[in-house]
N, C-alpha and C positions, 0 to 999 in steps of 0.2 A: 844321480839316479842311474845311471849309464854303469856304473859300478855297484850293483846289487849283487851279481852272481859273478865277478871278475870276469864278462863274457864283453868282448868290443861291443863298443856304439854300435848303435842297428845301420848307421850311415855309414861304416866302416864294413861291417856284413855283407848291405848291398853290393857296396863297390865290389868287395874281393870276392863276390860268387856271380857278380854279373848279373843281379836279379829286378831287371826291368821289369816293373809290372805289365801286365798282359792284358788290353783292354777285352780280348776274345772270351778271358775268364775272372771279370768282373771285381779284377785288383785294384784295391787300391790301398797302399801301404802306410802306418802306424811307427812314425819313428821316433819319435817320443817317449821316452820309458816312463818317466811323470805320467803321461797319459796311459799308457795303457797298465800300468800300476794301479792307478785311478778305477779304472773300468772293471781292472780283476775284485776291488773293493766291493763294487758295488754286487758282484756276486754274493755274495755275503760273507760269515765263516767257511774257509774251505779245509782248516784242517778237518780230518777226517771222512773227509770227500774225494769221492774220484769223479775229474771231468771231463766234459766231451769239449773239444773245440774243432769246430769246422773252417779250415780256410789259414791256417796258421802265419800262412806264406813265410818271410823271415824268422819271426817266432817273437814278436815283439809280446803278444799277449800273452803267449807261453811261457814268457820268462816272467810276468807279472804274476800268472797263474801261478808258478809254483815258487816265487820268490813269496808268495801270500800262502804257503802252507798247504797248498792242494794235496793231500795222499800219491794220487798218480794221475795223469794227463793222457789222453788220448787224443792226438790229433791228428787228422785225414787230411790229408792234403794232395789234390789233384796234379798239381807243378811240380813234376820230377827236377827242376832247378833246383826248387830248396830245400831238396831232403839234404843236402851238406850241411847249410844252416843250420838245419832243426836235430844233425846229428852233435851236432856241439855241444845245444844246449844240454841233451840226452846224456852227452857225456860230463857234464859238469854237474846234472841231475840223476845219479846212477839208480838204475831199477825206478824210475820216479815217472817217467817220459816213453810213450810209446807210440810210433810215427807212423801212419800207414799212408801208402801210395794209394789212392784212389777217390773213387766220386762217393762223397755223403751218402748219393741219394743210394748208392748201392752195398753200402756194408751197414753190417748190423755190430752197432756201438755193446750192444749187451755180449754178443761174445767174449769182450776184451776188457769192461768195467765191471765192478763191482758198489751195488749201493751203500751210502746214499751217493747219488749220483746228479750234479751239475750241470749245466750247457752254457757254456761261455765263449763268445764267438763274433769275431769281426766279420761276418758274415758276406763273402761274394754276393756282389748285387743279383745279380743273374740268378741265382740260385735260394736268396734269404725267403723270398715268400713263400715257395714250394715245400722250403724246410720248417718254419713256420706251421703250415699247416699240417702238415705229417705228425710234429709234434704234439697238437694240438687236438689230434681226432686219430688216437690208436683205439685197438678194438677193446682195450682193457682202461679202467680207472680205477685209482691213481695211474698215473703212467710210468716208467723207468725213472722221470726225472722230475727232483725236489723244485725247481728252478731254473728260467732259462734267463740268461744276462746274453741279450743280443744286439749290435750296432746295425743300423736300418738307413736309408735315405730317410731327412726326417718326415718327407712328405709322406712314408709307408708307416713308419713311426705314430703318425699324429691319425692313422688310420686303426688300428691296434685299440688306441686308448680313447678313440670318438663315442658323443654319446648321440643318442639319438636327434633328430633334427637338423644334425650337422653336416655341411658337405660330404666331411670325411666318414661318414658313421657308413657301414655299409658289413658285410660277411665278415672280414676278418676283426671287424668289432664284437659280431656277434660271438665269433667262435671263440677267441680269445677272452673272451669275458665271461662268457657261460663258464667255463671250469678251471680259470686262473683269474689272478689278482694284478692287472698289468700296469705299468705307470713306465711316464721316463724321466729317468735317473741321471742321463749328461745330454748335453748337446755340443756338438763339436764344428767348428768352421772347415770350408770345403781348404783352406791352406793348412790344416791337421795333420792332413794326407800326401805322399806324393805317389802317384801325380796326382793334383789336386782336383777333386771331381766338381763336377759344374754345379752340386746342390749340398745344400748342411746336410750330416747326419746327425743320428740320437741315436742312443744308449735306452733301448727299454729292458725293463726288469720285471718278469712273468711268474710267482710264485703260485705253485698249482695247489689248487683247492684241493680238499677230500674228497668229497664230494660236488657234484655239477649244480649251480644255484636255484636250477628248476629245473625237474623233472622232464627228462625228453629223449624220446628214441635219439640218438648221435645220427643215425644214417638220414630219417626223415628231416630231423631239424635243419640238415645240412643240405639237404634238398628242396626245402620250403624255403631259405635264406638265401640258397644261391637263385633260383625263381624269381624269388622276389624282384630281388637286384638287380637281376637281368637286366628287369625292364623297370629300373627306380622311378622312371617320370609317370609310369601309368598309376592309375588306382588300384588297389589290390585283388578287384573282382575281375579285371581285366589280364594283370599279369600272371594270375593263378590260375586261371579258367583253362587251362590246360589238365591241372591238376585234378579237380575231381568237377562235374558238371553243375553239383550242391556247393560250388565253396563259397556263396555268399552266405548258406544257414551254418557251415563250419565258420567261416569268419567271427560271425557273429558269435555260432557256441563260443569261439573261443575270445569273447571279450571284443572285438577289436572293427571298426566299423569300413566294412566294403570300399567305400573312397577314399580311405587314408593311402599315402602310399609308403612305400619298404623304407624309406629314411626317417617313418614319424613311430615305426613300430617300437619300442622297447622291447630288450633284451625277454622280458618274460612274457612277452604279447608271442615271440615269434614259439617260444617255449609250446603256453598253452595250443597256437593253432597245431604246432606238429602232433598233439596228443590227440587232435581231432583227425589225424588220417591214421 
């Protein structure tokens, strides 16, 4: 697998560019070509896609990405170390690979892509929730992108795909689900990686809906959800009462009974209460 693109072992990469991962920016490296061939899979078909990857560091996804047909690659990468790396691949993938210096959270991926458009991405821990949810609540729907195929700590992972009543079920259950189809697709041991982090990760696979599964302002739903959570041990008359002075006859308008609390609500319980502010 090491010989898909005639580009060295990823463990031959590190050595000769000297690319210690960096714990300050939530690396942690994929040297595996199996594996990250694997992960480019689960993105789905990419010929005829152009994709977003965040975090590329060596370029191990990179090279799976477009060893699987991807159109063209965009990949932002904060660690001025390995843009040598990731110019290699660029050069073995001519016009196909396009490398920018900088933080995710500050370049706009739409200047540089064209749809349909991907996100496929080993994602910096530091960094994956925040992106995450950006993606997940822009001002427009459908969003820029068909699909996100992202690697998570699995404990964030198993937070994504929770249903209600469950420890894990909480805001990014809600968001993620309201207007994408989430599940996870791999899970990988913490010796996958070097250096090897202290917890499993997963592979989730976010395929965005057309439409949002029930009807709801995005800004209030997102304000009613995060509320709620705040305070998940209270009752919901207690944690909202901030909100509106009446929210135990909105509660009720909206189905759902004042002493329940935010982990017993369903996905279209939190829906209806936002339609009541």
């Amino acid at each position: 697998m090491a010989q898909i693109d005639g580009l060295p072992p990823l463990s031959d990469v590190i050595r000769t560019h000297e690319l210690s991962a960096k714990k300050s920016l939530g690396q942690n490296f994929l040297l595996d070509l199996n594996l990250t061939a694997k992960i480019a899979r689960q993105a789905g078909d990419l010929s005829g896609c152009d994709v977003l990857e965040v975090g590329p560091g060596p370029g191990g996804l990179t090279r799976g990405l477009l060893a699987e047909g991807a159109r063209r690659v965009l990949a932002i990468e904060k660690d001025a170390r390995c843009l040598p790396a990731l110019d290699e691949i660029a050069q073995a993938y001519p016009g196909q690979l396009l490398v920018i210096n900088g933080d995710a959270l500050d370049v706009d991926p739409l200047a540089h892509l064209t749809p349909p458009i991907r996100v496929a991405a080993n994602l910096p821990y530091n960094v994956g929730t925040e992106l995450l949810v950006r993606w997940l609540t822009p001002k427009a729907w459908p969003p820029f992108w068909q699909s996100l195929t992202l690697m998570f700590q699995r404990e964030v992972a198993n937070r994504i795909v929770a249903t209600p009543g469950s420890k894990a079920y909480g805001r990014l259950a809600v968001l993620a689900q309201w207007r994408s189809d989430p599940r996870i697709v791999m899970e990988l041991p913490p010796e996958a990686f070097v250096p090897a982090p202290k917890v499993h990760s997963a592979v989730v696979h976010l395929d965005a809906l057309p439409t949002p599964r029930f009807d709801a302002d995005p800004a209030k739903l997102s304000r009613v959800v995060a509320t709620a959570f705040n305070q998940r041990r209270k009752m919901l008359r207690s944690a909202l009462k901030g909100m509106a002075p009446d929210i135990e006859d909105r509660l009720l308008a909206a189905g759902l009974k004042p002493t329940e609390r935010a982990e017993q609500v369903p996905l279209e319980g939190f829906c209806a209460l936002a339609r009541q502010f």
